[in-house]
TORKOL-4160 file (C-alpha; in steps of 0.2 Angstrom, whole numbers, padded with zeros to 4 digits, m for minus):
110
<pt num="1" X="0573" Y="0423" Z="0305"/>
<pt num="2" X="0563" Y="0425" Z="0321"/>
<pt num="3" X="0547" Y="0429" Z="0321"/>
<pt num="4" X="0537" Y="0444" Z="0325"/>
<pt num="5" X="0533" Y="0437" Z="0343"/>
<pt num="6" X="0552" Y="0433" Z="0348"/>
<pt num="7" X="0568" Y="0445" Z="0351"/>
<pt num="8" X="0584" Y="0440" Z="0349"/>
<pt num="9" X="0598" Y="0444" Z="0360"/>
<pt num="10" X="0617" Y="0443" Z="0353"/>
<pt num="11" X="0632" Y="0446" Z="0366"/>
<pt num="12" X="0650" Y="0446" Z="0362"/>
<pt num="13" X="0659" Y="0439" Z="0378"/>
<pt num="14" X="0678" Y="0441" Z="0383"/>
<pt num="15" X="0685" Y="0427" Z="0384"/>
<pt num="16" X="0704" Y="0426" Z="0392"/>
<pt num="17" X="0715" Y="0439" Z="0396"/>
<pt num="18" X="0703" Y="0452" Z="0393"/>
<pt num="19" X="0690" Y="0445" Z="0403"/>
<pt num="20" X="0687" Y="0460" Z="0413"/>
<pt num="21" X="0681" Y="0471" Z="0398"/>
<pt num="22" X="0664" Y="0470" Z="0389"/>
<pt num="23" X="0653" Y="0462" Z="0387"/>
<pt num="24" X="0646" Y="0469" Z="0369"/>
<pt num="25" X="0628" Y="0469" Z="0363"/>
<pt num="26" X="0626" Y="0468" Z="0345"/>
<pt num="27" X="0610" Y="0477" Z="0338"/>
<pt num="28" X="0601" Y="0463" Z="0327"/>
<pt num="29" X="0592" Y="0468" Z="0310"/>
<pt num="30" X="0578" Y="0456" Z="0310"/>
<pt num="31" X="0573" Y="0459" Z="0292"/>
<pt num="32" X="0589" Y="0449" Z="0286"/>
<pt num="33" X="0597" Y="0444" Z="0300"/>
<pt num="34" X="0613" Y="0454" Z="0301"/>
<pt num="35" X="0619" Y="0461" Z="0317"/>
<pt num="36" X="0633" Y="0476" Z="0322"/>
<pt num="37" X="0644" Y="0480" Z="0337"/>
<pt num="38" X="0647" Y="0497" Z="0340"/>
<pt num="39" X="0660" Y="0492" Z="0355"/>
<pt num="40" X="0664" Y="0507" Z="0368"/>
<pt num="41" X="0673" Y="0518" Z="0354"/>
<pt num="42" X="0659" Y="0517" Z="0341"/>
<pt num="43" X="0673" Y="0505" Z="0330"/>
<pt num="44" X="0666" Y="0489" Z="0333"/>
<pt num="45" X="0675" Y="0477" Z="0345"/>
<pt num="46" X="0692" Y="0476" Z="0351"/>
<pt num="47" X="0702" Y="0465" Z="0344"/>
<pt num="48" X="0702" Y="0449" Z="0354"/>
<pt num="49" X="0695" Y="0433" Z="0358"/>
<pt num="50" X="0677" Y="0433" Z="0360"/>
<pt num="51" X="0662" Y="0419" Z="0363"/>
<pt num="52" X="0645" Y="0425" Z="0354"/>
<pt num="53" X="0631" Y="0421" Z="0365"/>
<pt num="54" X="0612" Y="0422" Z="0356"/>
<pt num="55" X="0593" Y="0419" Z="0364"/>
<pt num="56" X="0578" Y="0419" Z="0356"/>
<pt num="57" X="0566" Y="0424" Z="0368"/>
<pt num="58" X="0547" Y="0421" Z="0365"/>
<pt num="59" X="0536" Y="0424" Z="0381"/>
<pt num="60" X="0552" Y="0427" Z="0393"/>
<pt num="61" X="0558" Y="0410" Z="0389"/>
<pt num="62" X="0574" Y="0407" Z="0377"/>
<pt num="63" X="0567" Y="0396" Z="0364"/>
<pt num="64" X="0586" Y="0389" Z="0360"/>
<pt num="65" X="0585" Y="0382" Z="0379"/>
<pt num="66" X="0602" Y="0389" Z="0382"/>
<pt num="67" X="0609" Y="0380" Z="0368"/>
<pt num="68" X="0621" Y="0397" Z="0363"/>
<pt num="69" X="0623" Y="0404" Z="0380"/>
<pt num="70" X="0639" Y="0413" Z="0389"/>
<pt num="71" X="0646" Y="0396" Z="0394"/>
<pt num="72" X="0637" Y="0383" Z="0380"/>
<pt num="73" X="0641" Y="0392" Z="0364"/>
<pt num="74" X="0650" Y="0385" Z="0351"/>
<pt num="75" X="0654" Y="0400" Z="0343"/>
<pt num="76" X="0672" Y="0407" Z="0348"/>
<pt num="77" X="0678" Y="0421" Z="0337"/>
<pt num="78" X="0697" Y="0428" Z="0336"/>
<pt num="79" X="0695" Y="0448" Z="0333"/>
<pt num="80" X="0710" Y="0456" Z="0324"/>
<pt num="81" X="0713" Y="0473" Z="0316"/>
<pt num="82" X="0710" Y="0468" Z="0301"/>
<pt num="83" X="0692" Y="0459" Z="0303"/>
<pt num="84" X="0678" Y="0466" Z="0297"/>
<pt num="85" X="0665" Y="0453" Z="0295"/>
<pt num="86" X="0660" Y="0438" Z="0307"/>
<pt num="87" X="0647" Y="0424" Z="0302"/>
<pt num="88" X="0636" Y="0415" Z="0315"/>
<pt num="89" X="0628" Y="0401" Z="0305"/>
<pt num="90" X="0615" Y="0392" Z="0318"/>
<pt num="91" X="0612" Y="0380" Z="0305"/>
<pt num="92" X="0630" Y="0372" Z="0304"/>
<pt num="93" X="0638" Y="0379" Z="0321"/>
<pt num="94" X="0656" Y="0376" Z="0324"/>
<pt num="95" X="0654" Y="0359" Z="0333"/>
<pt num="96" X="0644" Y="0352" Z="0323"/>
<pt num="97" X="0654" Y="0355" Z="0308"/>
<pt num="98" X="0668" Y="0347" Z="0317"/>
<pt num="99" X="0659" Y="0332" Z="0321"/>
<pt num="100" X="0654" Y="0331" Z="0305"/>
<pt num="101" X="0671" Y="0332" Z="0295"/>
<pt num="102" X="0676" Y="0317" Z="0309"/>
<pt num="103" X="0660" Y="0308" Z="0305"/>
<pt num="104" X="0666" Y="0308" Z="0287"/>
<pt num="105" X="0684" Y="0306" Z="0290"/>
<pt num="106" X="0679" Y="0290" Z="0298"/>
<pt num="107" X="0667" Y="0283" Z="0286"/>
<pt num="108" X="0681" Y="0285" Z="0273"/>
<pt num="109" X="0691" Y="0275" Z="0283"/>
<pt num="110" X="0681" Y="0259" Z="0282"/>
């Protein structure tokens, strides 16, 4: 959780075809760590694909050194009708699982 000094930023970007929509702020509940979209109608986001950008700001400077911005995120989410919950896990982000699944793959193969 971020501390009482930082504020945390969390931005659902467009990504693809509907590009020229959004972006999306999510409103961030620092007691537990949960966020919401409301999107433009008040129904969450469009379905879509989407890329989750996050900053931790402390003193006007992003303590995550851009790790999770617009363009460096792993996070890329597929929005359908039928989705109702998404997971940001900053601990494990996508990329680093994947390397790790191929770190393991590989050391099974020696």
């Amino acid at each position: 959780m971020p501390a009482e000094t930082e504020t945390v930023h969390l931005t659902f970007f467009p990504d693809g075809d509907q590009a020229e929509q959004g972006p999306y702020q999510a409103e961030v509940n620092r007691k537990d760590g949960t966020f919401r979209v409301v999107g433009l109608d008040g129904k969450g986001l469009p379905p879509g694909k989407y890329r989750a950008a996050m900053q931790i700001m402390k003193n006007r400077k992003d303590i995550l050194k851009g790790a999770y911005g617009k363009t460096g995120s792993p996070f890329s989410i597929d929005v359908t009708d039928a989705t109702k919950e998404v997971t940001l896990d900053l601990d494990t982000p996508p990329l680093q699982q994947a390397n790790s699944s191929a770190r393991r793959d590989r050391d099974r193969m020696r």
